[in-house]
N, CA, C and O of each residue as an XYZ file, in Angstrom:
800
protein
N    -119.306    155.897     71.545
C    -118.971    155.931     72.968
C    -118.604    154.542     73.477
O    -117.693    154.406     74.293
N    -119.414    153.341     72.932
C    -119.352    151.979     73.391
C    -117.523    151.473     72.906
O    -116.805    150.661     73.489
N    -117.281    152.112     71.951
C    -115.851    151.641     71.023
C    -115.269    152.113     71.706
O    -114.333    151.432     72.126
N    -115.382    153.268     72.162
C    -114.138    154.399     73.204
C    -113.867    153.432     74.204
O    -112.783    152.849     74.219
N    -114.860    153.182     75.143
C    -114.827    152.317     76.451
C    -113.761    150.953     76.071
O    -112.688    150.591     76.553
N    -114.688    150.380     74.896
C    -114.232    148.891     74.534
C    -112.247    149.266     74.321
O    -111.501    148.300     74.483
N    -111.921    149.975     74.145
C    -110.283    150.384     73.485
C    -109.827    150.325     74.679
O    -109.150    149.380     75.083
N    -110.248    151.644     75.592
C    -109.870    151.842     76.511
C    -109.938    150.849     77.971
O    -109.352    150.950     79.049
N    -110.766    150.037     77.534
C    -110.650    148.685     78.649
C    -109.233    147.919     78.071
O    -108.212    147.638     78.700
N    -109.565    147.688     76.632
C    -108.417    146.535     76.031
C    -106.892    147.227     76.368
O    -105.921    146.510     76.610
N    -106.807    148.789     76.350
C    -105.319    149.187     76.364
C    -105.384    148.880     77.978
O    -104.462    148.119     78.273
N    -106.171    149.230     79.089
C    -105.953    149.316     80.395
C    -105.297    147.555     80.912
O    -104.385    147.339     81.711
N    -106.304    146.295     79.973
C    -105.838    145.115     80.101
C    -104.625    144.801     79.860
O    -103.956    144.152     80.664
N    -104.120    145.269     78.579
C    -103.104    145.041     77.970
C    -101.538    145.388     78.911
O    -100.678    144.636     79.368
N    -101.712    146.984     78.912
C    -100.784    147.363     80.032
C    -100.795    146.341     81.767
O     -99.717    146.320     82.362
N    -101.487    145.910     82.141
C    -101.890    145.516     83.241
C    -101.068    144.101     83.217
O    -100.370    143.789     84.182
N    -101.163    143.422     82.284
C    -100.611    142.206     81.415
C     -98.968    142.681     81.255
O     -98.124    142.074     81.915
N     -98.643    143.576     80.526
C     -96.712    143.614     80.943
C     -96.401    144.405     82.118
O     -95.237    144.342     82.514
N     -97.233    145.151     82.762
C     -96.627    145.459     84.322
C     -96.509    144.164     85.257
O     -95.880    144.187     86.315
N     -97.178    143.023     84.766
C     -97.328    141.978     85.524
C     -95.995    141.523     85.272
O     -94.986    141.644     85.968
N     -96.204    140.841     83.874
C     -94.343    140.259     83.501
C     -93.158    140.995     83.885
O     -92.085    140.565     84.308
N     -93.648    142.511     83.602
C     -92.335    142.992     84.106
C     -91.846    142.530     85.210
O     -90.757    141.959     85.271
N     -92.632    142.740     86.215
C     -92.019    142.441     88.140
C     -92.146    140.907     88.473
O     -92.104    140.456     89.617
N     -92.332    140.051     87.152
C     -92.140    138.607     87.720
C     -90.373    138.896     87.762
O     -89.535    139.433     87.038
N     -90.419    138.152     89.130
C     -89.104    137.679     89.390
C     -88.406    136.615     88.413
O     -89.042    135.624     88.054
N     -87.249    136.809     88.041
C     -86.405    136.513     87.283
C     -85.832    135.244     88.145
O     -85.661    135.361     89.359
N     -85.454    133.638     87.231
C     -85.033    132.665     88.198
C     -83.345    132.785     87.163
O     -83.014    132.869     85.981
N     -82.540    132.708     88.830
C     -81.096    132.893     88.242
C     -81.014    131.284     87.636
O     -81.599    130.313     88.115
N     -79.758    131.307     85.968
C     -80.023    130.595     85.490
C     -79.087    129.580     86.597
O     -78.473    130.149     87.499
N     -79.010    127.795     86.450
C     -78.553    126.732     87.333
C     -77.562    125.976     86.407
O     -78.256    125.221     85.726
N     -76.321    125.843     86.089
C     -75.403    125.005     85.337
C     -75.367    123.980     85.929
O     -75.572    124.066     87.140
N     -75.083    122.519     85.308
C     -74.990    121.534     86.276
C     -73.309    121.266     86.272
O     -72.552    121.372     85.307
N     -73.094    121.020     87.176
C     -71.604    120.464     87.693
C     -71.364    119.035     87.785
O     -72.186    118.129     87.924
N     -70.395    118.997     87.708
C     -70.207    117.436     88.793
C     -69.412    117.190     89.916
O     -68.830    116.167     90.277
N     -69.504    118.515     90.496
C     -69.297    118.766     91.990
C     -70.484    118.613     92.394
O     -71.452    119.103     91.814
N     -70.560    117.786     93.630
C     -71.591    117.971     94.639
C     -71.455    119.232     95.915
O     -70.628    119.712     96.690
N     -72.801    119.351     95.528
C     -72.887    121.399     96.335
C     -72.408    120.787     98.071
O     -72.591    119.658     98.528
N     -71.879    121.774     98.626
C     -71.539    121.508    100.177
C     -72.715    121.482    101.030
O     -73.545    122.363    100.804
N     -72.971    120.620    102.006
C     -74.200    120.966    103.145
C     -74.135    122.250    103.571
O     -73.132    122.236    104.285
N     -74.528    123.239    103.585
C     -74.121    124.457    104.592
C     -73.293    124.666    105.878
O     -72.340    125.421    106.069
N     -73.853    123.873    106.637
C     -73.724    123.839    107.910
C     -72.000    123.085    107.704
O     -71.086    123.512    108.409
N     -71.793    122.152    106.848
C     -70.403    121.942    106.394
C     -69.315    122.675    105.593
O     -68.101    122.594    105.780
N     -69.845    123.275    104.833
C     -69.262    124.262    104.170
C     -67.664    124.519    103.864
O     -67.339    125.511    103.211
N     -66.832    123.738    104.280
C     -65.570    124.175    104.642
C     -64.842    123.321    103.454
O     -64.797    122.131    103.766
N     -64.315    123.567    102.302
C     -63.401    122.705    101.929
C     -63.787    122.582    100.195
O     -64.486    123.288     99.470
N     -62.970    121.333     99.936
C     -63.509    121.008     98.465
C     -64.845    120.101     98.326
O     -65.644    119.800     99.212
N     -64.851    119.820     97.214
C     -66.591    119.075     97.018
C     -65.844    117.574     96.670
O     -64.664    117.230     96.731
N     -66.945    116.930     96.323
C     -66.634    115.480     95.808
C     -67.287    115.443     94.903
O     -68.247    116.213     94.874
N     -67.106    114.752     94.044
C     -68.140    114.380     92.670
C     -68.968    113.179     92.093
O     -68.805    111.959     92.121
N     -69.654    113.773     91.710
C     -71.216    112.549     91.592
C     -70.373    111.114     90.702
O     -71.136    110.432     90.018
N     -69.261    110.802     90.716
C     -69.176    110.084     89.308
C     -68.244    108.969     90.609
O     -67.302    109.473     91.222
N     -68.536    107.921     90.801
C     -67.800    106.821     91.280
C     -68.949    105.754     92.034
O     -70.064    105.449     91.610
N     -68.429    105.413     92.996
C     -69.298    103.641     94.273
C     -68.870    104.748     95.256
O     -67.836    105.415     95.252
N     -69.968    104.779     96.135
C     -70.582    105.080     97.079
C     -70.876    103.716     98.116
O     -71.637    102.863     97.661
N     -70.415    103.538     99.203
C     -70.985    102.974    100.627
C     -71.996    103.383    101.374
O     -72.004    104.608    101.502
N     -72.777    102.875    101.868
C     -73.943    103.764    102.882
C     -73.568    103.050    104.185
O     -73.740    101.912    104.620
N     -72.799    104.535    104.780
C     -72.558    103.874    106.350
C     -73.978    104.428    107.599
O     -73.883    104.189    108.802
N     -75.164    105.150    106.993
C     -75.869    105.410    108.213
C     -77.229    105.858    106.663
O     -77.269    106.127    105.463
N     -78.079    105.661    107.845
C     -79.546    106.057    107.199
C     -80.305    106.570    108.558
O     -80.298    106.088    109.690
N     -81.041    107.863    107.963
C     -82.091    108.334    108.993
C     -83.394    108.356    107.830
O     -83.378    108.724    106.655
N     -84.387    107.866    108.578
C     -85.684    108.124    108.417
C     -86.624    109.606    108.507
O     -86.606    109.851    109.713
N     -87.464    110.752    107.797
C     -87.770    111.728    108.466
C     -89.197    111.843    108.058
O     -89.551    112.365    107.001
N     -90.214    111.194    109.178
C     -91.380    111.192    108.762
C     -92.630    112.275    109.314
O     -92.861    112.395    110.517
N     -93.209    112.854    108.510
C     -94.638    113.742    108.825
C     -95.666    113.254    108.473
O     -96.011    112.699    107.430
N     -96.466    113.622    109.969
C     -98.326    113.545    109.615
C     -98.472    114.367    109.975
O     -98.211    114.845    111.079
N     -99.239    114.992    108.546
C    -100.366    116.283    107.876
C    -101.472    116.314    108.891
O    -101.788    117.406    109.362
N    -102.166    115.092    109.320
C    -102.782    115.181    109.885
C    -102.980    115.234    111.428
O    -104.074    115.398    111.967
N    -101.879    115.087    112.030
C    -101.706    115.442    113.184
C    -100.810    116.430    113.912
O    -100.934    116.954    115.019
N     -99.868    116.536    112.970
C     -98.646    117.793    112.666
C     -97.292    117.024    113.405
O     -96.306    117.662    113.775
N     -97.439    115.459    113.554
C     -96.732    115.043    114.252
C     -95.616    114.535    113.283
O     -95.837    113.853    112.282
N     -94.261    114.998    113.755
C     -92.758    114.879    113.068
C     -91.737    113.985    113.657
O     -91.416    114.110    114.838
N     -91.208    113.082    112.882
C     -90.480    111.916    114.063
C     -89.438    111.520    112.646
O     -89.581    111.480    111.424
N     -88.039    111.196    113.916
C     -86.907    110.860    113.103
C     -86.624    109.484    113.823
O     -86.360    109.160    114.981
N     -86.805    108.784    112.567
C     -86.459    107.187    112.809
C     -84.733    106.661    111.935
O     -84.316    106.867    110.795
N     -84.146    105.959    113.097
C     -82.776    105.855    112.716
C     -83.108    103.987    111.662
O     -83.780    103.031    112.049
N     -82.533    104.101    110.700
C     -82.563    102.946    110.184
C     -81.785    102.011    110.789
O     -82.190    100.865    110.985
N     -80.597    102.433    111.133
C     -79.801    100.998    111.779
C     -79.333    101.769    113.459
O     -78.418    102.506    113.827
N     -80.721    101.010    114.252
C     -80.266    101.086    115.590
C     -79.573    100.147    116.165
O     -79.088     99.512    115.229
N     -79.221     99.657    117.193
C     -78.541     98.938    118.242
C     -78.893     97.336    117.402
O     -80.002     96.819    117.267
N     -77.786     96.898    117.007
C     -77.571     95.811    116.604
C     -78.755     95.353    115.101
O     -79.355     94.333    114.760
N     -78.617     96.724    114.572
C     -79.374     96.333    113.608
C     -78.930     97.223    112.187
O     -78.478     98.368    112.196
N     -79.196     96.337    110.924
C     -77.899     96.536    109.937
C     -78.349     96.539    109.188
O     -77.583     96.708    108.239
N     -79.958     96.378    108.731
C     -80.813     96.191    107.611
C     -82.048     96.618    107.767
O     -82.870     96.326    108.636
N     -82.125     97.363    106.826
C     -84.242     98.504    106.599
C     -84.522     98.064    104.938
O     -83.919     97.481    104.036
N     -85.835     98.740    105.162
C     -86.175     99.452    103.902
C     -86.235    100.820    104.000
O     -86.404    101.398    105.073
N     -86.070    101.523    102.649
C     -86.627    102.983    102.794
C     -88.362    103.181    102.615
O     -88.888    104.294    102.653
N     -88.954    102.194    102.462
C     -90.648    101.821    102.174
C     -90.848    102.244    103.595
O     -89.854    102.138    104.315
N     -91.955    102.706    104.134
C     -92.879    102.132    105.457
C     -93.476    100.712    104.939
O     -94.166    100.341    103.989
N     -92.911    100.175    105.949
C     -93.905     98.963    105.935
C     -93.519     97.754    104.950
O     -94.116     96.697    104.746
N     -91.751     98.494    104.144
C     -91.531     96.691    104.028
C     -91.075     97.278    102.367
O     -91.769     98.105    101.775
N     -89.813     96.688    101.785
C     -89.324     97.154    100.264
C     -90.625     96.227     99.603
O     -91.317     95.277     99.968
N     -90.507     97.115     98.401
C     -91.212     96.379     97.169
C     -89.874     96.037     96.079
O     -90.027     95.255     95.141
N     -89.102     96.447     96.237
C     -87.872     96.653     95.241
C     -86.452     96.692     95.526
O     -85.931     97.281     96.472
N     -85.953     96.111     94.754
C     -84.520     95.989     95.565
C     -83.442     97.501     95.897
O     -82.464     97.728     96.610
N     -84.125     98.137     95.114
C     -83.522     99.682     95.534
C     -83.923    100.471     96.820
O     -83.408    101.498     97.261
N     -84.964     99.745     97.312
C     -85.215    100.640     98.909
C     -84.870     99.828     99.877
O     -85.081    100.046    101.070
N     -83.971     98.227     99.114
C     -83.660     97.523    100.432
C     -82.201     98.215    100.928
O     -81.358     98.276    100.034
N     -81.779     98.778    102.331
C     -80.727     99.312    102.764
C     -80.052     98.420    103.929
O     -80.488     98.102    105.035
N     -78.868     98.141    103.302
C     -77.823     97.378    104.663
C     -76.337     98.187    104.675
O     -75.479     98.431    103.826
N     -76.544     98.509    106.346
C     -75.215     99.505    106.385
C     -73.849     98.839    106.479
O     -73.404     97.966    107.224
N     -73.309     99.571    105.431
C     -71.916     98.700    105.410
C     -71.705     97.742    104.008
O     -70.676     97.161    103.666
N     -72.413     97.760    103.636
C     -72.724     96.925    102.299
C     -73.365     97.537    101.382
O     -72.751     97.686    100.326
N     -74.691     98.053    101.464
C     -74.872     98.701     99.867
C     -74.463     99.597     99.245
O     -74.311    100.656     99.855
N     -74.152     99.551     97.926
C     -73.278    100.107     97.395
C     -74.267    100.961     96.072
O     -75.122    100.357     95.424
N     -73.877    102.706     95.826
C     -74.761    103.195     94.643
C     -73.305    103.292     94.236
O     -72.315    103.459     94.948
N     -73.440    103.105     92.514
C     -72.206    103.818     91.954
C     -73.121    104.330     90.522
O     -74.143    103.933     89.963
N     -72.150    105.405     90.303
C     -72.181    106.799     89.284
C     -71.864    106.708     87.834
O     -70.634    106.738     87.832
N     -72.194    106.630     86.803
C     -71.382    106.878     85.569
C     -72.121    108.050     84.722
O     -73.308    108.111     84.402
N     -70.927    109.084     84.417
C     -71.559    110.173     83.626
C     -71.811    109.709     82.833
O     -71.344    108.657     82.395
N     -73.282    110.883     82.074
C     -73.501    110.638     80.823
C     -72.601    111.035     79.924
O     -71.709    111.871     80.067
N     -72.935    110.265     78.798
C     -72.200    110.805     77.177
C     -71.994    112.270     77.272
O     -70.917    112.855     77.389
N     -73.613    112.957     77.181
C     -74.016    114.097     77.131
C     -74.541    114.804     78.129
O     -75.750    115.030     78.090
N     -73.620    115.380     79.406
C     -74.295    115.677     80.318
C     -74.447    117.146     80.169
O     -73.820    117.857     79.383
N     -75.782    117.690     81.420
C     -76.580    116.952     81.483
C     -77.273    115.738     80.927
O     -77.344    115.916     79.711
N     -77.744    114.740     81.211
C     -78.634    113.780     80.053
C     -78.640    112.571     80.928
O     -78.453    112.930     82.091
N     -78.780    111.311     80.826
C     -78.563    110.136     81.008
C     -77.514    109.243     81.369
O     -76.736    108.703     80.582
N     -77.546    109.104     82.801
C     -76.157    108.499     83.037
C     -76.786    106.915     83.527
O     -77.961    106.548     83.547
N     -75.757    106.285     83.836
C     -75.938    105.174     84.212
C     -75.871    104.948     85.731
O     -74.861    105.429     86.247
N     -76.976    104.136     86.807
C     -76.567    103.867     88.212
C     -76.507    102.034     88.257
O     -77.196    101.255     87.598
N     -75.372    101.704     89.335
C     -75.660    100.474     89.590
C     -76.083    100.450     90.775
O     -75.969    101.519     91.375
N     -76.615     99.453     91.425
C     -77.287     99.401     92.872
C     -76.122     98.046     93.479
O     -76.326     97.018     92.833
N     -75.272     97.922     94.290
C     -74.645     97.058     94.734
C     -73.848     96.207     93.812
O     -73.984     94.990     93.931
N     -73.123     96.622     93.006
C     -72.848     95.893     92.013
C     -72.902     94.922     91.058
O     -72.113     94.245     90.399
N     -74.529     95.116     91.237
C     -75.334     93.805     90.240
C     -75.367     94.849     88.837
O     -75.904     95.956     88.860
N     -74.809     94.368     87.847
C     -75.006     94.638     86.544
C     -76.113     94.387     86.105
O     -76.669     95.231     85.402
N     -76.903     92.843     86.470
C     -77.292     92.274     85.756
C     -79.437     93.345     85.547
O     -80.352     93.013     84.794
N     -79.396     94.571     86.600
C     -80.533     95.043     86.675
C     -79.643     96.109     86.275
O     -78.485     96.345     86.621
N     -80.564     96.813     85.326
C     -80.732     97.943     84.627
C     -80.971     99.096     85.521
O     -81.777     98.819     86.408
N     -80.381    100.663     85.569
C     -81.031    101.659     85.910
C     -80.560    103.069     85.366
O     -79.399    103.307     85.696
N     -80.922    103.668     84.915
C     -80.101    104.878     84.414
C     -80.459    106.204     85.349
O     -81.480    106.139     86.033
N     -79.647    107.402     85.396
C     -79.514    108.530     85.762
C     -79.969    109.621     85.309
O     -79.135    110.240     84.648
N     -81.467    110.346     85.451
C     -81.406    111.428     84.228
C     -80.690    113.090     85.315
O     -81.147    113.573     86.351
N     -79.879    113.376     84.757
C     -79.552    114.912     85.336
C     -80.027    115.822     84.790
O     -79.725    116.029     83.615
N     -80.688    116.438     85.289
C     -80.868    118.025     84.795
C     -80.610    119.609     85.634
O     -81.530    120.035     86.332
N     -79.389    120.368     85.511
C     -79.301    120.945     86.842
C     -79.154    120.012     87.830
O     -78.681    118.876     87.874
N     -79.861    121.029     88.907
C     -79.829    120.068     90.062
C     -80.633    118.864     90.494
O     -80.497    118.334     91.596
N     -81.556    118.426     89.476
C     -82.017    117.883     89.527
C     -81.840    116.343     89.320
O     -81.687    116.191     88.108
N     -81.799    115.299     89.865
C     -81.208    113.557     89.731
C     -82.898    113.492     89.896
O     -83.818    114.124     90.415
N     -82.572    111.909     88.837
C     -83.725    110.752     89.360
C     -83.210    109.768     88.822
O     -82.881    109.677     87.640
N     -83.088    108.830     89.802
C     -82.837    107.177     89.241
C     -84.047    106.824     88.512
O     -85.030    107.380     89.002
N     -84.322    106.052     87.457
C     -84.801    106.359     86.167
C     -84.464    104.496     86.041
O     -83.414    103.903     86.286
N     -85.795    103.946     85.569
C     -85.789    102.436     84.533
C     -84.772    102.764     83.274
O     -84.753    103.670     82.441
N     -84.149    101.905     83.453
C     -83.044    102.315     81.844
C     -83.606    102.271     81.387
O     -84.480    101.419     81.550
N     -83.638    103.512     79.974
C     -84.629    103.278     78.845
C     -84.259    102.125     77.664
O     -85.232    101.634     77.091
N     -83.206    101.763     77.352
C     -83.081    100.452     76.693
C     -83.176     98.754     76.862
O     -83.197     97.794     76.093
N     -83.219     98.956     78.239
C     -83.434     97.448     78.677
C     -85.033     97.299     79.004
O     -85.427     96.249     79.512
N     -85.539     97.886     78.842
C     -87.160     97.239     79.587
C     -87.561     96.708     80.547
O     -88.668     96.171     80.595
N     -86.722     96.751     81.527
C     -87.170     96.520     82.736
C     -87.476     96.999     83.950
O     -87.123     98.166     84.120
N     -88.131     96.370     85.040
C     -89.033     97.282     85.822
C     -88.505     96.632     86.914
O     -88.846     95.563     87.421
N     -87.530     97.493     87.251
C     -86.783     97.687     88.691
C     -87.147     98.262     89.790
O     -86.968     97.868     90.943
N     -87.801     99.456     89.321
C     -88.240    100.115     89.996
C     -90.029    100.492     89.864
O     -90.554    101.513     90.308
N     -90.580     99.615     89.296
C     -92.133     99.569     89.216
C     -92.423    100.519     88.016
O     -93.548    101.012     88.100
N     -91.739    100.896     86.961
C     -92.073    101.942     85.947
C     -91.950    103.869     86.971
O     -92.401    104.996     86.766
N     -91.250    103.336     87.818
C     -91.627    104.871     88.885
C     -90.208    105.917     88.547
O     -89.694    106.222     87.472
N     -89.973    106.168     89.496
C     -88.485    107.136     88.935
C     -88.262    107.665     90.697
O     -89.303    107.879     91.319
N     -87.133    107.826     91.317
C     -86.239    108.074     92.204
C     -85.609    109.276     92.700
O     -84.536    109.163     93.292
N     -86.164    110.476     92.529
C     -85.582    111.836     92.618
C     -84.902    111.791     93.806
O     -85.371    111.430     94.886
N     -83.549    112.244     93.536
C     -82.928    112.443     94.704
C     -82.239    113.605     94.797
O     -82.135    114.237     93.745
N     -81.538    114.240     96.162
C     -80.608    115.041     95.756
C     -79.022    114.750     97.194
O     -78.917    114.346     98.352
N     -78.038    115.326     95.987
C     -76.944    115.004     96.971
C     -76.189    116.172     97.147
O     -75.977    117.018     96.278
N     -75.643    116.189     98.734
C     -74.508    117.263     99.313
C     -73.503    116.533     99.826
O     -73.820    115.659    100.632
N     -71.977    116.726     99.464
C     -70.772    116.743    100.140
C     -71.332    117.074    101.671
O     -71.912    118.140    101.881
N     -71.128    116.112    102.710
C     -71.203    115.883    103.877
C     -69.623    116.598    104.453
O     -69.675    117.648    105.094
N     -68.111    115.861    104.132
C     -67.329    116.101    104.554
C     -66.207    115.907    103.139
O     -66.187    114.823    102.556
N     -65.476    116.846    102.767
C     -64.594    116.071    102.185
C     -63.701    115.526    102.052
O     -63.305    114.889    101.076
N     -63.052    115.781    103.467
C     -62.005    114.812    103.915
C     -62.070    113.520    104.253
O     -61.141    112.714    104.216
N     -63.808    113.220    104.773
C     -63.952    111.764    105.244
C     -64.443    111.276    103.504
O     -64.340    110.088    103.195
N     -64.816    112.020    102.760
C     -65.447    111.494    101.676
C     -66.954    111.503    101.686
O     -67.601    110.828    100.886
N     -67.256    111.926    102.185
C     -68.426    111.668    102.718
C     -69.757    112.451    102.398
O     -69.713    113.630    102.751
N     -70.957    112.034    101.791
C     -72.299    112.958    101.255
C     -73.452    112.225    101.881
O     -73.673    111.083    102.285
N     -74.165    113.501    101.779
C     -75.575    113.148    102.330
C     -76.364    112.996    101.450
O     -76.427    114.015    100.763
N     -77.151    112.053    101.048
C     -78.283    111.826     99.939
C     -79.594    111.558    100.276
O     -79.855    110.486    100.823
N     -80.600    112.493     99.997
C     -81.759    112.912    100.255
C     -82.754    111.814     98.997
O     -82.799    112.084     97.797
N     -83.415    110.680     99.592
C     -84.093    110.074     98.542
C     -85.233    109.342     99.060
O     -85.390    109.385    100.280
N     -86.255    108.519     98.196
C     -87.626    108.015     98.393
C     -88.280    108.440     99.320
O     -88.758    107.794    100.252
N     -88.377    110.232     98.997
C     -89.687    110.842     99.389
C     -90.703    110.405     98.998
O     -90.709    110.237     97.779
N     -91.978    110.021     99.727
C     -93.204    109.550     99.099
C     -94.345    110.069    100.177
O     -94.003    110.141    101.358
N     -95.465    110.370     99.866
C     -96.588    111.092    100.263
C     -98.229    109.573    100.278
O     -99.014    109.164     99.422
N     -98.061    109.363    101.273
C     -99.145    108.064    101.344
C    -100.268    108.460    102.725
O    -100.385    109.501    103.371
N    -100.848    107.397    102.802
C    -101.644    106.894    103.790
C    -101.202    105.901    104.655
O    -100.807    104.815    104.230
N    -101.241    106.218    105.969
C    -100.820    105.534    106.535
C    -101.523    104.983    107.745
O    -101.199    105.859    108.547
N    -102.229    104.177    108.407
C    -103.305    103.795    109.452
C    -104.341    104.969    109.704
O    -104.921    105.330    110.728
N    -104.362    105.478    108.265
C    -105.789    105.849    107.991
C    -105.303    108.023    107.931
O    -106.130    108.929    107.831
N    -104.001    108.148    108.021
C    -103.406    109.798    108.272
C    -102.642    109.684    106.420
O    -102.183    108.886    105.604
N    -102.829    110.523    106.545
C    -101.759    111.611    105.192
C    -100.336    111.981    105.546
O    -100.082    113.111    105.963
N     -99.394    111.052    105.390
C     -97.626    111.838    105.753
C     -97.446    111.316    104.597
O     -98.134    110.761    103.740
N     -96.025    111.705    104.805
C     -94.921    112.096    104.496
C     -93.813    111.684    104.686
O     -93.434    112.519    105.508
N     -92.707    110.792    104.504
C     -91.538    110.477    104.935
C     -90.546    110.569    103.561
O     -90.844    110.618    102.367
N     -89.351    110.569    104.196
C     -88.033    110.622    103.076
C     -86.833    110.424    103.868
O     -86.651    111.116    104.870
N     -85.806    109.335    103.422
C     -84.722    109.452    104.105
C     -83.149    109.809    103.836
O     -82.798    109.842    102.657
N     -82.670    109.942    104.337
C     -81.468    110.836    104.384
C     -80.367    109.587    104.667
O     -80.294    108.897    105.684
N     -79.587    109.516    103.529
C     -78.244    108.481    103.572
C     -77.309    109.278    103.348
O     -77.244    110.274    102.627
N     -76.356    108.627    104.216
C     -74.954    108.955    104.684
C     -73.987    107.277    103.743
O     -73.942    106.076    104.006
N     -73.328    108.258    102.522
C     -72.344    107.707    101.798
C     -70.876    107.843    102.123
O     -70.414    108.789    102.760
N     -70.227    106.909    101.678
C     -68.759    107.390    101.743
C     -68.321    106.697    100.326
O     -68.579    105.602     99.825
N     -67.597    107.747     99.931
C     -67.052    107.448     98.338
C     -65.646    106.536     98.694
O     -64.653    106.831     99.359
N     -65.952    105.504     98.074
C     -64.197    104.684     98.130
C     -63.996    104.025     96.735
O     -63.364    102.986     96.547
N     -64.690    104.854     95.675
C     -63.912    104.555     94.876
C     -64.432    105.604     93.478
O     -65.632    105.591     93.206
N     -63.916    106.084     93.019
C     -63.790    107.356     91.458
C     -63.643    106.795     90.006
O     -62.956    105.913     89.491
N     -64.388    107.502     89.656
C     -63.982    106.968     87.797
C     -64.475    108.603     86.723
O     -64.338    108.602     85.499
């Protein structure tokens, strides 16, 4: 009688176990392109592509506290002012220093893309940074052959949308970070406004 039960629990588990898998939702598969996807709300036109120098003519700030539920959009370059960090409270690195009108990201596909591409930050060669793509997924990435720490050993996830494509123009979503801040739990990440003026 004890064996009957013991079977009949294990088949009831068992079944219970692929009715589950069955009704997991299925994730549609993601190819990567090198079109950049359209903003929605823009939608109209052709795309631009991840592979050239980029300008940053505007930066917004978009910061949350968890702990107060309080949400605030800080403009990086207000009224006579042309230079931020994307840090609260001050760059550690020359990649979150932002001046509008001057800094420059540029693109090089990988060999093997998806895989490893190359970024420059303002046209200094002389610092290392590479690109890993996967899908939709970017992160500015320490080149893995040079050894150096540009970016603190950390990595850069970003993501980008075709803003306009007649002006050239994308929005790039980057240095989200989750801290403490005068003693609260937020949240900030900011939103750059590129213009492509130049392709490869």
């Amino acid at each position: 009688m004890k064996k009957g039960l013991i079977i009949i629990k294990a088949i009831t588990l068992i079944l219970c176990f692929l009715s589950l898998l069955a009704s997991c939702k299925k994730e549609p598969v993601v190819y990567p392109t090198d079109q950049l996807p359209m903003v929605p709300a823009y939608n109209t036109g052709n795309c631009i592509t991840r592979w050239g120098k980029f300008l940053l003519i505007d930066a917004v700030m978009y910061f949350d506290n968890y702990d107060t539920g309080e949400k605030k959009v800080y403009q990086h370059f207000g009224v006579g002012k042309s230079r931020s960090s994307m840090r609260w409270g001050g760059s550690m690195f020359a990649i979150e220093d932002i001046i509008k009108d001057t800094t420059t990201y540029s693109f090089w596909k990988p060999i093997n893309y998806p895989g490893v591409g190359k970024f420059v930050l303002n046209d200094d060669t002389t610092k290392y940074y590479g690109v890993n793509y996967i899908g939709w997924y970017n992160t500015i990435i320490e080149d893995p052959t040079h050894g150096q720490q540009n970016i603190g050993g950390s990595a850069r996830p970003f993501s980008a949308q075709t803003k306009s494509y007649a002006d050239s123009t994308i929005y790039m979503e980057i240095e989200e970070i989750i801290e403490g801040i005068n003693g609260y739990n937020c949240r900030y990440f900011t939103l750059l406004t590129l213009k492509k003026i130049q392709s490869w």
